[in-house]
C-alpha positions as CSV (number, residue, x, y, z in Angstrom):
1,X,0.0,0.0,0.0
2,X,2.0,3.1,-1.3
3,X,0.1,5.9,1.4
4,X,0.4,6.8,4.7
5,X,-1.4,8.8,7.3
6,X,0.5,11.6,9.0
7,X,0.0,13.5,12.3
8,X,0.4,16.8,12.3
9,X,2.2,18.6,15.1
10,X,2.9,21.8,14.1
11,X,3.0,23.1,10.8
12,X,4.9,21.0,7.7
13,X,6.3,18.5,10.8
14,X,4.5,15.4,9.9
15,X,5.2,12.0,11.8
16,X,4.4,8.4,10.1
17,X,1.8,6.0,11.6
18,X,2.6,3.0,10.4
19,X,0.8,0.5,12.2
20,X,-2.7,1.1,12.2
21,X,-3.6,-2.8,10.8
22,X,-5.5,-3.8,14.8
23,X,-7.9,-0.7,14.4
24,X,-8.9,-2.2,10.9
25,X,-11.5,-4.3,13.4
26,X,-11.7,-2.6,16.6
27,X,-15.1,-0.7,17.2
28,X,-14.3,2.9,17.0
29,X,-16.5,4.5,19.5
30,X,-17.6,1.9,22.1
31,X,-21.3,1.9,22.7
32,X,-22.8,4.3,25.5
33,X,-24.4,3.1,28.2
34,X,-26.4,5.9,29.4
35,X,-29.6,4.7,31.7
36,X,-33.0,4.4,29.2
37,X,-35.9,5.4,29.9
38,X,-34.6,7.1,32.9
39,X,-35.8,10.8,32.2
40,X,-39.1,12.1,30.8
41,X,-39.7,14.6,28.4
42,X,-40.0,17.8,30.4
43,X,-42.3,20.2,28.9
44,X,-45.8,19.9,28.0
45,X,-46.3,20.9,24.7
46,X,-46.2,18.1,21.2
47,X,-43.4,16.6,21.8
48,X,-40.5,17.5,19.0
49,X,-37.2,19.5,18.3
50,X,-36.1,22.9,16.7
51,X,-32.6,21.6,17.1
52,X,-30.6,19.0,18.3
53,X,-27.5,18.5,20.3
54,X,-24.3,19.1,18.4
55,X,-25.8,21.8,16.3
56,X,-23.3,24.3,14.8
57,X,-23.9,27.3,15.7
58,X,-21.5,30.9,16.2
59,X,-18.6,30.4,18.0
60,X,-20.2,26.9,19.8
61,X,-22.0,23.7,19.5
62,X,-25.6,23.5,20.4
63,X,-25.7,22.1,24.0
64,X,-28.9,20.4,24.2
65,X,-31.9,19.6,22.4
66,X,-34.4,22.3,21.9
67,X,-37.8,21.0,22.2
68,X,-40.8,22.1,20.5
69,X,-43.4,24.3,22.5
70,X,-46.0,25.1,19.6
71,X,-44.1,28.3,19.0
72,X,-46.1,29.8,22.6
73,X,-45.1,30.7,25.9
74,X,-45.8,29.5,29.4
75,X,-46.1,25.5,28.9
76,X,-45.4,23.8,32.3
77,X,-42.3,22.4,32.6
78,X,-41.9,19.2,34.8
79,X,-38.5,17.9,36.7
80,X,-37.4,14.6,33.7
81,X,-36.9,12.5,37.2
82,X,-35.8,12.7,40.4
83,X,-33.6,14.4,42.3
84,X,-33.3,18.5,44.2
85,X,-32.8,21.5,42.6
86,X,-29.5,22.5,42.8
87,X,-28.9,25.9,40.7
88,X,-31.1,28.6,39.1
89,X,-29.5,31.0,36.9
90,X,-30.4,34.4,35.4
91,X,-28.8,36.5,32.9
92,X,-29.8,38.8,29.9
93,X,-28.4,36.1,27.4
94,X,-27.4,32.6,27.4
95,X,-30.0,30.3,29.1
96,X,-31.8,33.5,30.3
97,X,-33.9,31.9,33.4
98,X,-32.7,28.1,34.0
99,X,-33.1,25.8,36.2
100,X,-30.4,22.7,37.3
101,X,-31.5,19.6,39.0
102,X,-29.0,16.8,40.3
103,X,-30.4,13.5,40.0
104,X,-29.0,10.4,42.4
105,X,-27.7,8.9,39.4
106,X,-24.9,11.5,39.0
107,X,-26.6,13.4,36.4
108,X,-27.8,16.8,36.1
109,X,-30.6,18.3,33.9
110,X,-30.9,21.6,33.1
111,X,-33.7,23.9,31.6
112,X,-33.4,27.1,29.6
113,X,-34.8,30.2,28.6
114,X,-38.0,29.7,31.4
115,X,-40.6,31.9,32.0
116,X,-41.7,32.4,35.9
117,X,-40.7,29.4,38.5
118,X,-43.2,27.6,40.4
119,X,-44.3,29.8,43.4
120,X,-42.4,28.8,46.3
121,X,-39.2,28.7,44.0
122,X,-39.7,32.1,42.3
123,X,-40.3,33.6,45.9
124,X,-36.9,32.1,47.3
125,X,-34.9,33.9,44.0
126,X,-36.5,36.9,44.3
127,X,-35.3,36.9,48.1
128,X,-31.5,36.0,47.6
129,X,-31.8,38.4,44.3
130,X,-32.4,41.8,46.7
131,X,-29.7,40.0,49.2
132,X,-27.1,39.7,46.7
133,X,-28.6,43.4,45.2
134,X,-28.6,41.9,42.1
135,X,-30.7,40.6,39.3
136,X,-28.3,38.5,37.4
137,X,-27.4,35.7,39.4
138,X,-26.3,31.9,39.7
139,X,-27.6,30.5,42.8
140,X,-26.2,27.7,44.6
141,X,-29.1,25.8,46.0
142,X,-28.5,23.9,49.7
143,X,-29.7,20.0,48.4
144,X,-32.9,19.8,50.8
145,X,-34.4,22.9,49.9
146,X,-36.6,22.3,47.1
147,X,-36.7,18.5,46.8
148,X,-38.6,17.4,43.2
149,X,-40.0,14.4,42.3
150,X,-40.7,13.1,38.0
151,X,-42.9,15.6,36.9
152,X,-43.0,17.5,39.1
153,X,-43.9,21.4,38.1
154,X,-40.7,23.1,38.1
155,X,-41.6,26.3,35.8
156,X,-43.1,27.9,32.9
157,X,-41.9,27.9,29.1
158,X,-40.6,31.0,28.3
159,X,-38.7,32.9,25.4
160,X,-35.9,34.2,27.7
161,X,-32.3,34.9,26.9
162,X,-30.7,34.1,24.3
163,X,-33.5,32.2,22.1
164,X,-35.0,33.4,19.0
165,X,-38.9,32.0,19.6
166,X,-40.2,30.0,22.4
167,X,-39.0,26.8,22.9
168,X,-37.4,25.0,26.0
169,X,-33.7,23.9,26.1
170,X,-32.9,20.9,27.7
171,X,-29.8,19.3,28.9
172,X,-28.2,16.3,30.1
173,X,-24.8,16.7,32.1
174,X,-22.6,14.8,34.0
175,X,-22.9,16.0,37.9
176,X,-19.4,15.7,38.8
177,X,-17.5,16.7,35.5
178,X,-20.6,19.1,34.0
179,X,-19.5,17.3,30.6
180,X,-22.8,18.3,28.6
181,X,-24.3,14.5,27.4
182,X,-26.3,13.9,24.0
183,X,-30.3,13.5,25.4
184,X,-30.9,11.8,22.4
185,X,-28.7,8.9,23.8
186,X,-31.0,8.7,26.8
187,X,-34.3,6.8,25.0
188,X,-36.4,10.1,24.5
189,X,-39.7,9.5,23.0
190,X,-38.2,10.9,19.7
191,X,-38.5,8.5,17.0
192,X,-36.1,8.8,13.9
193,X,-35.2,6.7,11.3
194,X,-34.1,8.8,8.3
195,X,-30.5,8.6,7.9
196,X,-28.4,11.9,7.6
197,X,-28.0,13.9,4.6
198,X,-24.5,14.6,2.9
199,X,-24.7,17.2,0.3
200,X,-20.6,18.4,-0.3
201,X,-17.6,17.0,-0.3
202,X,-14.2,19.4,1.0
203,X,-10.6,18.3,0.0
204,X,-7.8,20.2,1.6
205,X,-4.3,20.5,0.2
206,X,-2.1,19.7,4.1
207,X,1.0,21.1,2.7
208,X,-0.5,24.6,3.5
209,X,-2.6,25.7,6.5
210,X,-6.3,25.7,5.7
211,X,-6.5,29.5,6.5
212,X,-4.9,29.6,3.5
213,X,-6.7,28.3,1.0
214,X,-10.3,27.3,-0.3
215,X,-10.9,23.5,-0.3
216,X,-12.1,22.3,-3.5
217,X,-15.7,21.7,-2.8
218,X,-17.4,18.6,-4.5
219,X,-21.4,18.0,-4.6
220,X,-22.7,14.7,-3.5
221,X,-25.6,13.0,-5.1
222,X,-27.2,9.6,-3.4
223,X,-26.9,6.8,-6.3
224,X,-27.0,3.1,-5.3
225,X,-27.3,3.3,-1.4
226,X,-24.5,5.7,-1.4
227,X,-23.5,9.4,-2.0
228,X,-20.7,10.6,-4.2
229,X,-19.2,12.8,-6.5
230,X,-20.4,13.6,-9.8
231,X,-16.9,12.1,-10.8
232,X,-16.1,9.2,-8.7
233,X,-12.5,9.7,-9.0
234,X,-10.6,12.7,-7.4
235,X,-7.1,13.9,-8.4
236,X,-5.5,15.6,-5.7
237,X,-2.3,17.6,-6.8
238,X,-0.9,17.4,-3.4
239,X,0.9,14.4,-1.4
240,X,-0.9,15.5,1.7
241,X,-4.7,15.9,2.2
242,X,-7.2,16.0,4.5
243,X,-11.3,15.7,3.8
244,X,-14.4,17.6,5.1
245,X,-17.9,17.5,4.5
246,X,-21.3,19.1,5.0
247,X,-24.1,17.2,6.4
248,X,-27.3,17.4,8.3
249,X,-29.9,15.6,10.1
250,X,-33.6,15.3,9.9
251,X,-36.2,13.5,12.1
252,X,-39.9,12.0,11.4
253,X,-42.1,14.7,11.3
254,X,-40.0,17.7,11.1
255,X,-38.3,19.4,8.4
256,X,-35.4,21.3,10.4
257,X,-31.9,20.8,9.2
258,X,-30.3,19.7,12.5
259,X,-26.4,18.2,13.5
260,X,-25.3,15.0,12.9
261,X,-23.9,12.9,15.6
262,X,-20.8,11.0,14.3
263,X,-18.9,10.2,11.1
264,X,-15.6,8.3,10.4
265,X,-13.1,8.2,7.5
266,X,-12.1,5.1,6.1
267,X,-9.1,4.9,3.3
268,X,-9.2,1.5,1.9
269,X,-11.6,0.0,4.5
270,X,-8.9,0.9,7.1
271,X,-10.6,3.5,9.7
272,X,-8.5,6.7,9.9
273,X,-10.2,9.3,12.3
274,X,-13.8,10.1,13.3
275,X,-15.6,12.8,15.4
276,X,-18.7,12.2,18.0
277,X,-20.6,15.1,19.5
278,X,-21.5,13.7,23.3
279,X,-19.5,14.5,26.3
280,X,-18.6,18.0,25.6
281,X,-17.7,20.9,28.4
282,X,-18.8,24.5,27.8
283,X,-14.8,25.4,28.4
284,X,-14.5,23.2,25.4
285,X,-17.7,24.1,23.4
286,X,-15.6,27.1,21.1
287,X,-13.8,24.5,19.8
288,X,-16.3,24.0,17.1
289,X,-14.4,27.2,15.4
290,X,-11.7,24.6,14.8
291,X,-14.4,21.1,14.2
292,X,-15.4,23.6,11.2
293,X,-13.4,25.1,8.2
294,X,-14.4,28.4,10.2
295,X,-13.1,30.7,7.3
296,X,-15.1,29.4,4.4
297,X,-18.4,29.8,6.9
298,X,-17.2,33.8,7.9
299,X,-17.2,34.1,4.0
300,X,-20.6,34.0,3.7
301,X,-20.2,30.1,2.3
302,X,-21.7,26.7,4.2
303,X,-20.9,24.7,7.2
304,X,-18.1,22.0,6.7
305,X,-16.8,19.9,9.4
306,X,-13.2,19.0,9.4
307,X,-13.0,14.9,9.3
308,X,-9.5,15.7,10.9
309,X,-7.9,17.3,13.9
310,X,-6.2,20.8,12.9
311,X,-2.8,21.2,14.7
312,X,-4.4,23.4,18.0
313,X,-6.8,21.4,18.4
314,X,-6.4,18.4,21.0
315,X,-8.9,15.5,20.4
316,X,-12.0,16.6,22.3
317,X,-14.7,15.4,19.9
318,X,-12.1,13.3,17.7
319,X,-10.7,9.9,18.2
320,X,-6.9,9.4,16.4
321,X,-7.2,6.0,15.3
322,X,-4.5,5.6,13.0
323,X,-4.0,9.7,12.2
324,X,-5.2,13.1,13.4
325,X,-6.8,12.4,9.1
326,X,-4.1,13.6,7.3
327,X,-3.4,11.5,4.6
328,X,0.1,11.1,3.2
329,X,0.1,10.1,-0.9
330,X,3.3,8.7,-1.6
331,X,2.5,7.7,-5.5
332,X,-0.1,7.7,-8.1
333,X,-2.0,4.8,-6.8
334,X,-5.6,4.6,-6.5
335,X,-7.2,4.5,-3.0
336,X,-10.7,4.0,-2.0
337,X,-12.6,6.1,0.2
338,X,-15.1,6.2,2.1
339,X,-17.2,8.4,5.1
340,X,-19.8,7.0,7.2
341,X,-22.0,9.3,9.2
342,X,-24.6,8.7,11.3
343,X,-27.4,10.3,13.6
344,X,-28.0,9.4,17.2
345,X,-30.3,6.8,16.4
346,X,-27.5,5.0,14.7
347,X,-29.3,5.5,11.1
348,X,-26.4,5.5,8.4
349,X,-25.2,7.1,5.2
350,X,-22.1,6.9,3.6
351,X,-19.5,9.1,0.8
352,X,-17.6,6.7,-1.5
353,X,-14.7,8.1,-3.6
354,X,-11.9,7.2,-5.5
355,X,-8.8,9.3,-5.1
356,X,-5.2,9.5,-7.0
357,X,-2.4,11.6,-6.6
358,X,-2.2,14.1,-9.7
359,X,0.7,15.6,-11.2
360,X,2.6,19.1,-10.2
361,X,1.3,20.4,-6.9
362,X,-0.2,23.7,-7.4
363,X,-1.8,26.2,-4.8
364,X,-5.5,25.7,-4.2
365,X,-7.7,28.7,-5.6
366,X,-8.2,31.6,-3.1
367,X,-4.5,30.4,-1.4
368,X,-2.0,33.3,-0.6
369,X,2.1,32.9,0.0
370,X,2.2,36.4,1.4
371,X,3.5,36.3,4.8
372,X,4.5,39.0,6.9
373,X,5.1,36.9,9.8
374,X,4.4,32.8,10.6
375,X,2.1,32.0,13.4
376,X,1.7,28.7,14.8
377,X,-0.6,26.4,17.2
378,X,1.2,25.6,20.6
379,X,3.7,28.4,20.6
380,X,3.1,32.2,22.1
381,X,3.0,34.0,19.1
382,X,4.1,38.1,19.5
383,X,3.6,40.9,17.1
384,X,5.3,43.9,17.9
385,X,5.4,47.5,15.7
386,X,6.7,51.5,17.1
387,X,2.8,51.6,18.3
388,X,1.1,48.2,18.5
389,X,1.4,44.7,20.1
390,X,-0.5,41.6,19.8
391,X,0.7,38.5,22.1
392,X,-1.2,35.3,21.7
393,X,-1.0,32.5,23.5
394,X,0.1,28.7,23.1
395,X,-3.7,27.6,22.4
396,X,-5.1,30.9,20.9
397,X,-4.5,29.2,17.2
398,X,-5.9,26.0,15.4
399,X,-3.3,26.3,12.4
400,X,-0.5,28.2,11.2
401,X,-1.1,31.8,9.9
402,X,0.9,34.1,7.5
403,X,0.3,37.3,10.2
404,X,-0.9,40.3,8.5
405,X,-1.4,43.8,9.2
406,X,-1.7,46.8,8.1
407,X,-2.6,50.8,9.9
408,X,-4.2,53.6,8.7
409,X,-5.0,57.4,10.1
410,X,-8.6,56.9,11.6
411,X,-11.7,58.3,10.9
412,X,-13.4,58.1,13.6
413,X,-13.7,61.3,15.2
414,X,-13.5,60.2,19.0
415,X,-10.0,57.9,18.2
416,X,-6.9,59.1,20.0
417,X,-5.2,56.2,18.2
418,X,-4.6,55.1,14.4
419,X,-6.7,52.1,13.0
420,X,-4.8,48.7,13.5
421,X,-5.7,46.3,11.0
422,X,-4.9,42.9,12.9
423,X,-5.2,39.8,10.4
424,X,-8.6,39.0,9.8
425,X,-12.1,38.2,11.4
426,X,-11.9,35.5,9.3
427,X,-9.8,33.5,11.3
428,X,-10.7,32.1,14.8
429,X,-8.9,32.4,18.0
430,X,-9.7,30.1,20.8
431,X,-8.9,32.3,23.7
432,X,-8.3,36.1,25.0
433,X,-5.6,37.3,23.4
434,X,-3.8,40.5,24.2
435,X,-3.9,44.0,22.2
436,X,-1.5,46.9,22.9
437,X,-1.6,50.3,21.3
438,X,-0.1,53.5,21.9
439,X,-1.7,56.4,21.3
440,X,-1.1,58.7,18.8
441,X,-2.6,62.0,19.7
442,X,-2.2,63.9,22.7
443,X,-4.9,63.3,25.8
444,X,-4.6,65.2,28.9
445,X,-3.6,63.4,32.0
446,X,-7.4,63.6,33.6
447,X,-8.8,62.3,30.6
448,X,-6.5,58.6,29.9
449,X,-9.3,57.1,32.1
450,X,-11.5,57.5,29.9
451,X,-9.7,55.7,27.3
452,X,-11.6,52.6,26.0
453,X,-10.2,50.5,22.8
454,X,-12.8,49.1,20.3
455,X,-12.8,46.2,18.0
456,X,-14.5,46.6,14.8
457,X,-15.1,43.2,11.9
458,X,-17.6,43.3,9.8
459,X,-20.2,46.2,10.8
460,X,-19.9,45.1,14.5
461,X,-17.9,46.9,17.0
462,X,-17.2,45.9,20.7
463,X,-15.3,47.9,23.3
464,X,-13.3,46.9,26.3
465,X,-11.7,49.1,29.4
466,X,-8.4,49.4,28.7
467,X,-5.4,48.9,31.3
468,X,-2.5,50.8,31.1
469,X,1.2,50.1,31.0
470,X,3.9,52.7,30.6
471,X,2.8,54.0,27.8
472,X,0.7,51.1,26.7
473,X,-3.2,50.7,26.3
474,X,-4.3,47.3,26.8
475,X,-7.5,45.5,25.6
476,X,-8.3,41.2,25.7
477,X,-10.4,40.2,22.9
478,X,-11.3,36.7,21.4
479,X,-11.3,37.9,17.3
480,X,-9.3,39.4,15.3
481,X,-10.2,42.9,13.3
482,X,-9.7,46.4,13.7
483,X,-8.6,48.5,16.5
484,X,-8.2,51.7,17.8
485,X,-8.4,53.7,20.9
486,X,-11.3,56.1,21.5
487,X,-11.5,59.0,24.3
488,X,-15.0,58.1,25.4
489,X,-16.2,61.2,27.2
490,X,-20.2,60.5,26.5
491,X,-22.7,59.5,29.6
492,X,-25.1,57.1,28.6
493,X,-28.9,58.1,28.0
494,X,-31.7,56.6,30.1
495,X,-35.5,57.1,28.2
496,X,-38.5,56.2,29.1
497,X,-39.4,55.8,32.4
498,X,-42.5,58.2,33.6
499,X,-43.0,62.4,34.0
500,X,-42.2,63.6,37.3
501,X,-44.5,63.3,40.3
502,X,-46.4,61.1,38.0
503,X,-49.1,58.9,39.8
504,X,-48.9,55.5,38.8
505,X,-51.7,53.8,40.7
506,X,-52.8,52.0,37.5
507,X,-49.5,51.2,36.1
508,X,-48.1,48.2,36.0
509,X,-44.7,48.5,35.4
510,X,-42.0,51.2,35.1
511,X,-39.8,50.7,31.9
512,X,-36.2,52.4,31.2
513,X,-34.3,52.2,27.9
514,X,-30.7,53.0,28.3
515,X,-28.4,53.3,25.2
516,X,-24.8,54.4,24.8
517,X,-22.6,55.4,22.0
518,X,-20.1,52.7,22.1
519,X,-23.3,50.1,23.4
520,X,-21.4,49.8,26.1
521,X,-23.5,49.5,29.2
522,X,-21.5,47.9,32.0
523,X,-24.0,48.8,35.4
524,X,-27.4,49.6,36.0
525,X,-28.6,50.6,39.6
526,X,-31.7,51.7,40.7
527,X,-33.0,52.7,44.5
528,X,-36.5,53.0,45.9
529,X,-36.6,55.2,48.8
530,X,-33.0,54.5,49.4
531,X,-33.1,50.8,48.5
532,X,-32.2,48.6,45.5
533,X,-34.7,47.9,43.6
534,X,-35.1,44.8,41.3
535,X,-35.8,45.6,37.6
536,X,-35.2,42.7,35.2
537,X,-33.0,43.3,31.7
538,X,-33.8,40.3,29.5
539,X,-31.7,39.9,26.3
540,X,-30.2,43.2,27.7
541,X,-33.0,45.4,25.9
542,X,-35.2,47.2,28.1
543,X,-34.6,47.7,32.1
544,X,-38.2,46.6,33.7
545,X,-39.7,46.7,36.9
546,X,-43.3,45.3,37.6
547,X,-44.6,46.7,40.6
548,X,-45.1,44.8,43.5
549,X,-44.9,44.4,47.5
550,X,-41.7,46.3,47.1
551,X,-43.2,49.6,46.5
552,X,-45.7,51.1,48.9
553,X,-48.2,53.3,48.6
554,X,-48.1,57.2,48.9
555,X,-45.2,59.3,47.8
556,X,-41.9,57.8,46.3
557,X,-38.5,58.4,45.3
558,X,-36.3,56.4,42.7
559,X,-33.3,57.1,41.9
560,X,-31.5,55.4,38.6
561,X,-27.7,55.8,37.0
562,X,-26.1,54.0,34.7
563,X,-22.4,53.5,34.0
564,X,-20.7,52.5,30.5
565,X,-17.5,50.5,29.4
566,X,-15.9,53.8,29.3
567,X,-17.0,54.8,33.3
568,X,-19.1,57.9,32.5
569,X,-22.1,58.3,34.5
570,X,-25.8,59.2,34.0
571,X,-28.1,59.8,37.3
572,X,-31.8,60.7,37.4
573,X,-34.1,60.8,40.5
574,X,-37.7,60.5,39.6
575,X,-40.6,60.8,42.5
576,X,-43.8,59.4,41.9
577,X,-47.1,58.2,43.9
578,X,-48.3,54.9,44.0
């Protein structure tokens, strides 16, 4: 057999594998043995999914299955077995208002974007909320407090946080780890047996990082059982390749295009590498940016998932069985292919391919040799100019990268810096990597604290406080783009609310909109006759408070301010009769 599979360790380092013949039979992902029938399905609406777990989503798999709740609110939501509530959570994004219960079994469930808890639950976070003087929270929950048996009422459906349309997120984890586990592995009433979809084939020339370069991307069509290429053999003018594809998952019933759950690359019926999607952290969840060719997606094309393991990436979802899935051509012989994929139900499809090395290696189309300075995976990387620094860190990258930059005068008319053009948004970094700039107009001593530095890709912006150093201003982001330093000197604005001395006997609810030129809000405090007063900011829109028991009746005072990134201030003090 004149190929070989190589591991990649850092970039154009390869090592040989040469005995790979025992995996040839061994089962590549042992079966699960998660308990069945040992949760119900927790929401009371027709049971079915939006999306499942493994989804691929921004920045992140999908962590759970989203179950159906006929596109309304305020469904009741029942404990799937067992066990005490253990945590309740509430933020502006994310999982908006959730629930966690541990079960005896050493599993946890947890429930997302909720409406109201049931009574003598929403009463207990509402106390430790004006304890802690804060409506974002993540409670600990002492074990014997609110006990809950299988189907029991837990709380209503909601539309909170981060979700589009109502629906109720539901998760699986492991108690002790809090690996997040694939539900549908837990015998769900979910029936399913169409097998995945494959619709494109992506071949990637390994002699080159994949940032730079567009795969060659191959339709499939399903012919005899099987899907392939319109031309069933492939000539790769490269000794070094790796494979992706694009695929997607349907159930009975419903037409959504949801994650598959597992496929595996064979090269002449010998198993090479695979992916599964169970058993994932949400410290490990971002790693999807390097699961998929991340800068093909950014370009406005589809979703492909990497059959092998880019250099930064350890093996999280993958299993190595012979190779990380580089494959090593070493002459023009012909080799069979082939990709299985399957959904959690075990339903099957498969890609079947010839391939052949060609002749004279040439660059892939959209590939660029300009490099102003080599990056790599597992190595602190530094970029260093008169007036700008960029230090990344040994697992920041998931492949080599030809560094570029470039600076221009800004525009921009609050920047006290030039406009530092730092690679490109189309490139992931795993972690928070560091940003120095200097500044490059004059800003008096009583003003550097107002100094903020803002990240723009794309047509969005984000700003962070900067620290300084000497003469230094320093920023962590997670993507690259542009940057510059603004003097951010403007309060935020607070709207709404009610006229003064206003009597609101037959309101309901007071309501504040706060905005901010840089949209950076970073506190928001408000006081009722001296003390804090609750008011709610889902998906960080609106500032609400619904009056209750905390307000009396007569005369009152409320006082509100606001703070941005930046640390200017905005105070108002309304009184009002209730």
């Amino acid at each position: 057999m004149n190929f070989r599979f190589i591991t990649l360790h850092k970039p154009f380092l390869f090592f040989t594998i040469l005995h790979f013949s025992y995996f040839a039979s061994a089962q590549v992902f042992p079966n699960k043995h998660y308990p069945q029938g040992y949760f119900i399905y927790p929401v009371s609406a027709k049971i079915g999914l939006v999306a499942n777990f493994g989804e691929l989503r921004p920045n992140h798999y999908h962590m759970g299955l989203d179950c159906r709740t006929d596109q309304t609110e305020n469904h009741r939501v029942s404990a799937a077995a067992d066990g005490y509530i253990a945590h309740v959570r509430i933020e502006p994004s994310g999982f908006g208002r959730a629930i966690y219960i541990n079960h005896p079994n050493g599993l946890t469930t947890l429930y997302g974007h909720l409406n109201d808890f049931s009574p003598a639950l929403e009463k207990y976070v509402k106390q430790q909320q004006y304890k802690l003087e804060s409506w974002n929270i993540f409670l600990d929950i002492p074990p014997g407090l609110f006990p809950v048996k299988q189907g029991d009422f837990i709380a209503y459906s909601g539309n909170t946080g981060g979700s589009q349309g109502p629906h109720l997120h539901f998760e699986i984890r492991d108690t002790k780890t809090d690996k997040v586990l694939n539900p549908l592995l837990f015998g769900l009433p979910l029936p399913d047996n169409i097998p995945p979809a494959i619709s494109r084939l992506a071949v990637y020339d390994r002699t080159i990082s994949t940032y730079s370069q567009t795969p060659k991307l191959f339709s499939l069509k399903m012919a005899n059982g099987f899907y392939s290429p319109a031309s069933p053999m492939i000539i790769i003018n490269s000794d070094k390749v790796s494979f992706g594809i694009s695929a997607v998952d349907r159930r009975n019933g419903s037409s959504n295009p949801n994650g598959i759950f597992q496929s595996i690359l064979y090269v002449d019926d010998r198993p090479v590498v695979g992916f599964q999607l169970d058993s994932i952290s949400y410290n490990e969840t971002r790693y999807e940016n390097a699961h998929i060719d991340y800068k093909l997606r950014a370009s406005g094309g589809p979703f492909v998932e990497h059959l092998s393991r880019l250099p930064g990436y350890p093996q999280g979802v993958y299993k190595d069985i012979s190779s990380d899935g580089v494959i090593a051509l070493e002459d023009e012989s012909i080799h069979q292919v082939r990709i299985e994929v399957k959904d959690a139900n075990g339903n099957t499809s498969q890609v079947k391919f010839s391939i052949k090395k060609g002749g004279a290696k040439s660059l892939p189309a959209g590939s660029s040799i300009y490099q102003q300075q080599e990056f790599h995976p597992g190595f602190v990387n530094v970029f260093e100019r008169n007036d700008v620094m960029v230090i990344l860190g040994e697992q920041d990258l998931y492949d080599s990268i030809g560094f570029e930059y470039s600076k221009r005068s800004s525009a921009d008319q609050m920047a006290v810096s030039d406009l530092h053009a730092v690679h490109t948004g189309l490139v992931p970094v795993h972690g928070y990597f560091t940003v120095k700039l200097k500044l490059s107009k004059f800003v008096p001593l009583e003003d550097l604290s107002g100094i903020v530095m803002e990240r723009s890709w794309g047509g969005k912006k984000e700003v962070v406080k900067t620290k300084i150093e000497g003469e230094w201003f320093v920023g962590r982001f997670r993507e690259f783009g542009n940057f510059q330093l603004l003097l951010d000197k403007l309060p935020p604005v607070i709207a709404g609310g009610f006229p003064e001395n206003a009597n609101l006997s037959r309101s309901s609810r007071i309501v504040f909109v706060v905005t901010d030129n840089n949209h950076s809000i970073n506190n928001f405090w408000a006081e009722l006759n001296g003390k804090w007063l609750r008011f709610t900011n889902d998906k960080g829109r609106t500032f609400i408070y619904k009056f209750d028991e905390m307000c009396p009746s007569g005369e009152n005072e409320l006082r509100v301010r606001v703070d941005d990134e930046a640390g200017n201030r905005t105070g108002k003090v309304y009184h009002f009769t209730r």
